[in-house]
C-alpha positions in Angstrom: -101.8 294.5 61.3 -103.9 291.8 59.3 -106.4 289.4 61.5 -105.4 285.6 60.3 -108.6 283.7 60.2 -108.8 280.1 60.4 -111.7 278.0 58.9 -114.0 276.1 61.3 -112.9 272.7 59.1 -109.2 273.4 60.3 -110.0 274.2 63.6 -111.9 270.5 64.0 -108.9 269.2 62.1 -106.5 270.3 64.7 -108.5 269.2 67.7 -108.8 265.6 66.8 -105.0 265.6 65.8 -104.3 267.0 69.4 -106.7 264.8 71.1 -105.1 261.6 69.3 -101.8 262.5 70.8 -102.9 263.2 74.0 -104.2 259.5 73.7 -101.4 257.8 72.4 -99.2 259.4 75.1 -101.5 257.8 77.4 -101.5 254.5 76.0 -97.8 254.6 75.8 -97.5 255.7 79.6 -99.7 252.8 80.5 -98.3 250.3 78.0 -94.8 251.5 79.7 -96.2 251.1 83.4 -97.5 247.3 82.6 -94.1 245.9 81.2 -92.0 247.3 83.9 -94.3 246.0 86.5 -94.2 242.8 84.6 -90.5 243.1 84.9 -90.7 243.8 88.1 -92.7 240.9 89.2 -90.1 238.9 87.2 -87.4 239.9 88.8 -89.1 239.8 92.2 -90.7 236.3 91.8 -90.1 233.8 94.6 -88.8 230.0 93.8 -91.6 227.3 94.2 -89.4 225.1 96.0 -85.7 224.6 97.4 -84.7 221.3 95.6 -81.8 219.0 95.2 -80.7 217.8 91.8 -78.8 214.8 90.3 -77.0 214.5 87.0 -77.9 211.0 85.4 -75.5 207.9 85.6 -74.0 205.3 83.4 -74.4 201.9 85.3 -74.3 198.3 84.7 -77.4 196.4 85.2 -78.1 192.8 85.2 -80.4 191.8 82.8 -82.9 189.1 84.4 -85.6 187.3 82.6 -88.6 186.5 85.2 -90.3 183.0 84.5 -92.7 180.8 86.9 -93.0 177.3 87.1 -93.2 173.9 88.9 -90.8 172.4 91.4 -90.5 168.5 90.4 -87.8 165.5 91.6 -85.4 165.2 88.7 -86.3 161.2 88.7 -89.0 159.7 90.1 -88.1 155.7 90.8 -91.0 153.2 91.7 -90.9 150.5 93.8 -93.2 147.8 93.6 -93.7 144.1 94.8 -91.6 141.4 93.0 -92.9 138.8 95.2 -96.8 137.5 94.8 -99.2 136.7 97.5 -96.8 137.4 100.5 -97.6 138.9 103.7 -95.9 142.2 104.2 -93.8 141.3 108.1 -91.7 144.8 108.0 -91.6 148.2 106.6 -88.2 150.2 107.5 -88.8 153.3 105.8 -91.2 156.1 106.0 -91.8 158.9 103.7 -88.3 162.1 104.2 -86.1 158.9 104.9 -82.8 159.7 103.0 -82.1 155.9 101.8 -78.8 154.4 100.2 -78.9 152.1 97.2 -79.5 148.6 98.6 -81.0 149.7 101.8 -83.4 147.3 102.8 -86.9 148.9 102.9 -89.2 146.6 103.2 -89.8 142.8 104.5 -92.2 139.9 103.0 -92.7 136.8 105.4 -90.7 134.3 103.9 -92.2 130.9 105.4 -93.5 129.6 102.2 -90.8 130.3 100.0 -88.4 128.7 102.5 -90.8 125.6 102.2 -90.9 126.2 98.5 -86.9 126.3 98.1 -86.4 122.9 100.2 -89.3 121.0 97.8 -86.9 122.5 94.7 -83.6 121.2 96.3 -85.2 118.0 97.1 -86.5 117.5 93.1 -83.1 118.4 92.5 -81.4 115.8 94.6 -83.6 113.4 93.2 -83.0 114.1 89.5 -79.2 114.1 89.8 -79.8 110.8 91.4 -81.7 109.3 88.5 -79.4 111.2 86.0 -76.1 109.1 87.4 -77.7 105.9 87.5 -79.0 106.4 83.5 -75.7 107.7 83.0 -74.2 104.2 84.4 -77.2 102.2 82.6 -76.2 104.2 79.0 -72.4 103.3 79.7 -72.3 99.7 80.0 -74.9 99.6 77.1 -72.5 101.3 75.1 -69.6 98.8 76.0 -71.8 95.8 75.1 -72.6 97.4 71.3 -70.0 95.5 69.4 -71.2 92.0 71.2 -74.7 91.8 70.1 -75.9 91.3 73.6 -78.2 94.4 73.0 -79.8 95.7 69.8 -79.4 99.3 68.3 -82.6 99.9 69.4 -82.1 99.1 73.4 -78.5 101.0 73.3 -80.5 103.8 71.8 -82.7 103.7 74.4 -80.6 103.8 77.2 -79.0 107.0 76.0 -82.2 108.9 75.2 -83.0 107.9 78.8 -79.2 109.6 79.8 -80.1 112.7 77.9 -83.6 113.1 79.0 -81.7 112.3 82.8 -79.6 115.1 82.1 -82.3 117.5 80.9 -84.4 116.8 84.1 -81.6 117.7 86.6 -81.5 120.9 84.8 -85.1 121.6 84.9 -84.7 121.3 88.5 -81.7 123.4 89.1 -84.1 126.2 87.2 -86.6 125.7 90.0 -84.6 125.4 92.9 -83.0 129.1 91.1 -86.3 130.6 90.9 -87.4 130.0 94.8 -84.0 130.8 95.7 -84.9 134.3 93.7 -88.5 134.3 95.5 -86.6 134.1 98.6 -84.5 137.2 97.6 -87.4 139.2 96.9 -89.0 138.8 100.3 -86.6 141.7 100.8 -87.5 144.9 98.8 -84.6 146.9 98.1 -83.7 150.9 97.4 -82.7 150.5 93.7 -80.8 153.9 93.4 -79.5 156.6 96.9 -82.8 159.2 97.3 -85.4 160.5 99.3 -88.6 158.3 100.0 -91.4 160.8 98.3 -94.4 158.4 99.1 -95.5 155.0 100.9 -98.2 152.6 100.7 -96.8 149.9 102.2 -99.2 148.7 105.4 -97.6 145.9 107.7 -100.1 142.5 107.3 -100.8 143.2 103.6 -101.0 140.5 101.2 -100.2 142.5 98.0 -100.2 141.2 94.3 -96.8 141.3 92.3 -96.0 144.8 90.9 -98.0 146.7 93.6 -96.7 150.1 94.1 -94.9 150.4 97.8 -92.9 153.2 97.8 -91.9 156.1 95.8 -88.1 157.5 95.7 -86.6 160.7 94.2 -83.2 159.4 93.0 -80.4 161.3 94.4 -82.5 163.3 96.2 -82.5 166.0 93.0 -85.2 168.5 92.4 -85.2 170.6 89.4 -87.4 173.6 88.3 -89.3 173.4 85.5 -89.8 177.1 84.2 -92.3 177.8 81.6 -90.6 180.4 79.3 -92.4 181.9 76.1 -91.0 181.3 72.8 -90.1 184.6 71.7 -87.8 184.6 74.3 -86.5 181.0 74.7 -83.7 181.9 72.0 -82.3 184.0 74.7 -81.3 180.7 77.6 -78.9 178.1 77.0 -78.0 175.4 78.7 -75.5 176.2 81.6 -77.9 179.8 82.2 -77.9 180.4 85.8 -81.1 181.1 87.3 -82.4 182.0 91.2 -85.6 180.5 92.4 -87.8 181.4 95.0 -89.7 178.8 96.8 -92.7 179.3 98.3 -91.1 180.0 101.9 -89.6 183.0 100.1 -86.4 181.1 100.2 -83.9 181.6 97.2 -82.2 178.7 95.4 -79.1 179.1 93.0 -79.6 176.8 90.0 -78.2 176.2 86.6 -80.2 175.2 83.4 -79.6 171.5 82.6 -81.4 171.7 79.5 -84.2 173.1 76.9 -87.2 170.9 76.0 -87.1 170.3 72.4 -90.5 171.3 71.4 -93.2 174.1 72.4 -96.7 173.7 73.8 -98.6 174.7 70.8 -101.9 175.3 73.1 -99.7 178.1 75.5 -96.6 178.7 72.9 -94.1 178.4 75.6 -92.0 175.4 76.7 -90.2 174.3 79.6 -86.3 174.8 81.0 -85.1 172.2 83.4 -83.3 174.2 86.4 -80.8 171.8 88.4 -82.0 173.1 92.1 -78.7 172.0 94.5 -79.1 168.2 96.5 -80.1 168.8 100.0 -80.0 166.0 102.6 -83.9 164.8 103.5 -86.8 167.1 104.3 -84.4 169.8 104.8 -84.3 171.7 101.0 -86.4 174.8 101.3 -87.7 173.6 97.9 -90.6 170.7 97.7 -91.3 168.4 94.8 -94.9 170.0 93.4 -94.2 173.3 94.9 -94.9 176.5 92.5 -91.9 178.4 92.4 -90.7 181.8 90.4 -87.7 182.4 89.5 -85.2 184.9 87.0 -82.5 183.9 84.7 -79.7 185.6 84.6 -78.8 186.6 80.8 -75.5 189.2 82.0 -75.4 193.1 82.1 -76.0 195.8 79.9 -75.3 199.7 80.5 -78.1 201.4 81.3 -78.8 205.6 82.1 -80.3 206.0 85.6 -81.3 208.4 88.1 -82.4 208.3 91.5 -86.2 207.0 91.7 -88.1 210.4 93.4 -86.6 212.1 90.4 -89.9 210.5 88.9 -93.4 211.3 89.3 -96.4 209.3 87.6 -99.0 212.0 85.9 -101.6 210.3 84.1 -100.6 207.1 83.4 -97.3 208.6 82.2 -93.5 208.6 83.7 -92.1 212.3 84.1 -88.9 213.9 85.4 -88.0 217.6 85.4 -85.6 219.0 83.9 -83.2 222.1 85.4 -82.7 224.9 83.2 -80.2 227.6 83.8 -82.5 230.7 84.4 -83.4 227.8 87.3 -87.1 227.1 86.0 -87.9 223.4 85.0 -89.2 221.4 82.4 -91.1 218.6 82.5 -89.8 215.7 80.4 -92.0 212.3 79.6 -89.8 209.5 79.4 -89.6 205.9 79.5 -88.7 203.7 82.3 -86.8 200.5 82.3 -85.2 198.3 85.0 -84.8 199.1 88.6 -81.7 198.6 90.4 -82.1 199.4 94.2 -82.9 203.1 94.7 -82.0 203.9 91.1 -83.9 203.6 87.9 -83.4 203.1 84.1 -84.4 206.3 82.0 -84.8 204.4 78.3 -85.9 207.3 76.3 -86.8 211.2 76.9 -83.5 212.2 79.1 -80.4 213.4 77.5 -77.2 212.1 79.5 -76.2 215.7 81.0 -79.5 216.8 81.8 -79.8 217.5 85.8 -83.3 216.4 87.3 -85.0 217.2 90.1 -84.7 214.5 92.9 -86.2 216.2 95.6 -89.9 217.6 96.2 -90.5 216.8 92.3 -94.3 215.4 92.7 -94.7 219.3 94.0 -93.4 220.9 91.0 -95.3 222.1 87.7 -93.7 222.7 84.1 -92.0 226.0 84.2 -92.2 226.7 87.7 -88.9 228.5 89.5 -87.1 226.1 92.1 -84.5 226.8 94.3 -81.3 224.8 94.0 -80.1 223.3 97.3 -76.3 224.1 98.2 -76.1 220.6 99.1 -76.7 219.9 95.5 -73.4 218.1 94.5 -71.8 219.2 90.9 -70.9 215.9 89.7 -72.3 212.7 89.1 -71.5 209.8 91.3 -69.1 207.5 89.9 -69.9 205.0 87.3 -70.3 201.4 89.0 -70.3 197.9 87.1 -71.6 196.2 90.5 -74.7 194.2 89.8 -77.9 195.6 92.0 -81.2 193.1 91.4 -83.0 194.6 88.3 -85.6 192.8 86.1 -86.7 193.5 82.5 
């Protein structure tokens, strides 16, 4: 039988050919090994975290503009001195006094003018006096003009001297009116119902006419004077409501009265006049001067919200995460809006069926597996129109 020789090139040939297999069925072995670990591990991974979940909601929110501004007395009336030189004898009002139009406040000593008053009636008495006998001398005068007894010139006389009679008992009349009015002023009188805001009338002053006694806040109305920007003053009109906060931290319910007509050109915004309600003396919350802050109310819009852990600040930015079905999350940047009690506005970023994490969310990574909680309700909470405090 014929030996069959191979070449010592084949030979090599077929050694690295079997060695590369042998290789490759290792790789592949190894390469096999690796993925179903991997798969294993997969399948054998344990959640992060046992969380609760929350399907957005449709609400309506109020939509509140936020302002700040001055507390001031709708009118301010002063009340001066109409009588001059007098000695100030009484002051009946002090500064919280509610006051009723014609309420006497104040008292001047009247000696002087009483003295002043008699002197007038007297002059007056006196002038009426002469006035009736020129009237009598002017009469007969008149009756003797057709006899030549008395020239044109005399009978001319004696009724100049009538008229000039006449004119003198009316100067005095004017006189005896103008003490009489003196006399009146000795009492200073509320000109309009109010509060008393300020006083610097002092008993046993001798004040000049005009001077400044007492200062009253007709009606006893305050009003809020907000200080609203111009780009967003198109957005009130008169009749707005608006709740204030006083310094206290008391709340006021107000309506806008009216929109001032112009704009500071220095700080571009311009001032809405709140009507804050009347209360009796010192006892409003609210103080004229006081700073005050306050929010319009400009109605409701509808607005996507979820509960507020659902969100977690990362960097300066707003996240939620997102529940996918294979039960890993995502992390989802969106943008916030107004909150309304334990619930926020979602803006942008969330789609309307998307269920977020609510619980244990700050612990959570993108991508990480979660456990769903079996108190985890299905649906959504029903839709409400109520209207929780919100600002924007």
């Amino acid at each position: 039988m014929p030996t069959f020789k191979l070449k010592p090139v084949a030979i090599a040939l077929i050694a690295v050919l079997a060695i590369a297999a042998g290789a490759t069925a290792v790789f592949l072995s190894k390469s096999e090994a690796k993925s179903g670990a991997r798969d294993d591990a997969k399948a054998n991974a344990k959640p992060a975290l046992t969380v609760a979940t929350a399907l957005p909601v449709q609400m309506s929110l109020p939509v509140k503009l936020s302002a700040n501004g001055n507390i001031t007395a709708w009118q301010e009336a002063v009340i001066g001195s109409e009588s001059n030189g007098l000695r100030l004898v009484q002051v009946q009002a002090n500064v919280g006094d509610q006051v009723k139009a014609g309420q006497v406040l104040a008292v001047f000593s009247g000696d002087s003018v009483q003295a002043d008053t008699a002197q007038a009636r007297a002059s007056l008495i006196e002038a009426q006096a002469n006035a009736s006998d020129a009237a009598d001398n002017a009469a007969r005068a008149r009756t003797l003009a057709n006899s030549g007894a008395l020239s044109e010139q005399q009978i001319n006389q004696y009724n100049t001297a009538e008229q000039t009679a006449k004119a003198r008992v009316e100067a005095a009349k004017a006189v005896l009116d103008a003490q009489q009015l003196r006399g009146k002023n000795t009492q200073v009188l509320a000109p309009d119902s109010g509060v008393i805001s300020a006083r610097t009338a002092t008993v046993g002053s001798v004040v000049p006419q005009g001077t400044e006694l007492f200062r009253l806040i007709r009606g006893g109305r305050l009003e809020w004077r907000a200080e609203v920007t111009s780009a967003e003053l198109g957005r009130i009109k008169a009749g707005t409501m608006a709740t204030v906060v006083a310094a206290s931290g008391a709340q006021l319910k107000g309506k806008v009265r009216m929109i001032a007509p112009s704009v500071d050109p220095q700080t571009r915004a311009a001032l809405v006049y709140v009507d804050l309600p009347v209360s009796a003396g010192m006892a409003s919350p609210a103080k004229a001067g006081m700073f005050a802050r306050g929010e319009f109310d400009l109605g409701a819009t509808p607005a996507l919200t979820v509960p507020q852990p659902a969100l977690v600040v990362r960097d300066g930015f707003n996240y939620v995460f997102k529940l996918n079905p294979d039960n890993r999350i995502s992390q989802l940047k969106v943008q916030t809006g107004r909150l309304a009690g334990d619930r926020l506005e979602i803006t942008s970023g969330l789609a309307a069926d998307a269920r977020v994490i609510v619980s244990g969310a700050g612990f959570l990574n993108d991508g990480d597996l979660v456990r769903v909680s079996d108190s985890t309700p299905n649906q959504p909470p029903a839709s409400t129109s109520s209207s929780p405090v919100a600002t924007k």
